[in-house]
VEXGU-303922 format. One record per residue (C-alpha): residue number from 1; x, y, z; chain. Coordinates in pm, 1 decimal. Last residue first. Layout:
N
k;east;north;up;c
NUM;X;Y;Z;A
...
***
This chain:
149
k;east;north;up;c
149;5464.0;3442.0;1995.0;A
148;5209.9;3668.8;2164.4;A
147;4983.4;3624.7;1858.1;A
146;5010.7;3258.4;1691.4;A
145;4658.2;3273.2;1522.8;A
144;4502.4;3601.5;1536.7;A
143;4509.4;3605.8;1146.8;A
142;4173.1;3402.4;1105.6;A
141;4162.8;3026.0;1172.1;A
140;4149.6;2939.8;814.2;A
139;4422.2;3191.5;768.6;A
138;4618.4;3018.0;1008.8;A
137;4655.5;2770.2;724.6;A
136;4812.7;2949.4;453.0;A
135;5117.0;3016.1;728.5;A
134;5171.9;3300.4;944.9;A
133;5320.8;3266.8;1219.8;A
132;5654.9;3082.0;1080.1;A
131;5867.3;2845.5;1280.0;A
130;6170.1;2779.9;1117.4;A
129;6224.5;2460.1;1025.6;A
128;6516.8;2275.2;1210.4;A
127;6870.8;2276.6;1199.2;A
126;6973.6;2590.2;1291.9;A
125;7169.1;2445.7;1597.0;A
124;6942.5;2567.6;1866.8;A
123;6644.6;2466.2;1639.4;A
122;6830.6;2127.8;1631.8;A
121;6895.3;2092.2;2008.3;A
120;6489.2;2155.6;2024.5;A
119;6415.9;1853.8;1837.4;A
118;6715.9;1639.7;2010.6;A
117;6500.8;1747.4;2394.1;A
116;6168.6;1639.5;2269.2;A
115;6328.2;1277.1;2073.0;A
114;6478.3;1263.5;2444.7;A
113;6189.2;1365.9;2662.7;A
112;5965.8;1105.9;2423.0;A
111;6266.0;816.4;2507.2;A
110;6157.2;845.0;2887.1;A
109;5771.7;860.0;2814.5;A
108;5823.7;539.3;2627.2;A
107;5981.8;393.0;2922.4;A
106;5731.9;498.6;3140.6;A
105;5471.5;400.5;2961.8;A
104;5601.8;81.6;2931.4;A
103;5661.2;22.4;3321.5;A
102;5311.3;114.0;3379.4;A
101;5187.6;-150.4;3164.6;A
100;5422.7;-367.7;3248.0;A
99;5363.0;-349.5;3621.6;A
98;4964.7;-382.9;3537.1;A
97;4986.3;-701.4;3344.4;A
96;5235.8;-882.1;3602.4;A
95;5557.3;-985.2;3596.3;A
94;5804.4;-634.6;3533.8;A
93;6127.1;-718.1;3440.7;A
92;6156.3;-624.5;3080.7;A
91;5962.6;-347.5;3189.6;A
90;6200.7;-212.9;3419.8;A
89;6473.6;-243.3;3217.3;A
88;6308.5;-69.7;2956.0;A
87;6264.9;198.0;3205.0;A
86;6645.2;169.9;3324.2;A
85;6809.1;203.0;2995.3;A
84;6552.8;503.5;2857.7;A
83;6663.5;678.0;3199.0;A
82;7025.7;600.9;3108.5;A
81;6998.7;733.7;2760.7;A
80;6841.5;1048.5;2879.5;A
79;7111.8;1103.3;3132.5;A
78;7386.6;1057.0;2869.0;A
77;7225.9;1245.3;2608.8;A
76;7206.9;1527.3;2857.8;A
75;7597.8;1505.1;2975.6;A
74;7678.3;1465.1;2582.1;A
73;7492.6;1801.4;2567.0;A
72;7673.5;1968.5;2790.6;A
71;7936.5;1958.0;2566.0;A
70;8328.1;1828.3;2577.3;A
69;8279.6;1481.0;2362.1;A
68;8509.5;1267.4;2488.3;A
67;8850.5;1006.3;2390.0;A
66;9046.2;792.6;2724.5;A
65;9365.8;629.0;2720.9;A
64;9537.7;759.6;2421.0;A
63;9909.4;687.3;2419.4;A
62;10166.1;957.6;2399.3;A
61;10258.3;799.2;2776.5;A
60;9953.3;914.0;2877.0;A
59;9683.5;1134.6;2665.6;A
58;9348.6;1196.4;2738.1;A
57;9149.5;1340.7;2414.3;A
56;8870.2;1584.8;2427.3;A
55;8642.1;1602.5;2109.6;A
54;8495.8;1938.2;2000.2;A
53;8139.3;1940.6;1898.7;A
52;8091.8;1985.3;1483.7;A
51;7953.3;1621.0;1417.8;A
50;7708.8;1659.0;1744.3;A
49;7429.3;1666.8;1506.3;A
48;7454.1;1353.0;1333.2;A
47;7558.7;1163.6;1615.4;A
46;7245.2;1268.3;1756.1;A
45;7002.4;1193.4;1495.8;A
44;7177.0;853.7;1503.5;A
43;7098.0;760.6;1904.6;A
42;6724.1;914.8;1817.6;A
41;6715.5;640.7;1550.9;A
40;6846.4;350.5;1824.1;A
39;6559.4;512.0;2024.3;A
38;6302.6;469.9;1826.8;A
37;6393.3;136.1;1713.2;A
36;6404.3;11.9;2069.9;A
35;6099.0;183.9;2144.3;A
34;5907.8;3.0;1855.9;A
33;5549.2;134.7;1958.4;A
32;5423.6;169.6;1573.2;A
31;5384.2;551.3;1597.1;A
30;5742.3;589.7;1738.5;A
29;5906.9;383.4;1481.2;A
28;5746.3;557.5;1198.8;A
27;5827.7;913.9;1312.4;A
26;6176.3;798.7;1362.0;A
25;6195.3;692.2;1045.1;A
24;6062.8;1061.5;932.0;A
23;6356.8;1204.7;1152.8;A
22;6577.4;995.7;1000.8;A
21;6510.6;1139.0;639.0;A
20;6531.8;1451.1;747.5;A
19;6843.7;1448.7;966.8;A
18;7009.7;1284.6;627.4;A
17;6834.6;1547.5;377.4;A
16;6960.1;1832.4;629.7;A
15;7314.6;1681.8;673.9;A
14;7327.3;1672.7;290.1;A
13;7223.1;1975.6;249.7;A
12;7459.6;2144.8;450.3;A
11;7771.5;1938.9;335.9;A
10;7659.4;2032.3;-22.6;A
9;7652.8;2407.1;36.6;A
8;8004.3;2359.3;216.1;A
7;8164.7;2187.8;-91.5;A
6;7988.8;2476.9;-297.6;A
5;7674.3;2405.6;-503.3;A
4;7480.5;2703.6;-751.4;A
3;7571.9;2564.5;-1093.3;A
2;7593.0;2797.9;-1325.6;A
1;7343.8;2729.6;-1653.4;A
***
């Protein structure tokens, strides 16, 4: 039996078994309302997926003084992030019932646009499952499902 695995072939699954399996923690995190743990998992789905992105280095002196990422993306991530900073700041500091409350949802709300926003940067990437129309279950439904898609 011939083995079917190249270097590259096992780079590509294994990125797609990692993003996988921290997706599904993710998943977890979310559903039991630990934000910080959320978002700490969306922080590592992203460093996953910005492993190809080129990195800019500032150089004085032949000493580095400053190392980027060069994407628009890091400029999203970094808005994201701050938004998730400053709602859970804003709850932290919130006294009464109703400020927390309000100050909560917005925070979660704030980390929702960026687990949204990584799930659509990996169907950019051809990360993510393709969607398919037709699927065992839209039969259930009858074939219109998904027309106009």
């Amino acid at each position: 039996m011939i083995q079917d695995f190249t270097p590259e072939r096992d780079a590509s699954l294994g990125l797609v078994f990692r993003l996988n399996f921290l997706w599904a923690q993710t998943d977890y995190a979310a559903l039991a309302g630990d934000y910080d743990k959320w978002n700490n998992l969306l922080d590592c789905l992203y460093r996953n997926l910005l492993y190809r992105e080129e990195i800019k280095i500032k150089e004085e002196n032949s000493k580095i003084i400053q190392v980027e990422l060069s994407n628009k993306d890091t400029k999203i991530y970094s808005f994201v992030s701050k938004q998730i900073h400053i709602a859970k700041r804003n709850f932290n500091i919130a006294k009464t019932r109703k400020e927390k409350s309000l100050a909560r949802s917005r925070w979660y709300h704030a980390i929702q646009k960026k687990d949204i926003w990584l799930r659509k940067l990996m169907f950019i990437l051809k990360l993510y499952l393709k969607e398919n129309i037709r699927t065992p279950g839209s039969s259930l439904f009858g074939s219109g499902f998904g027309k106009g898609r």
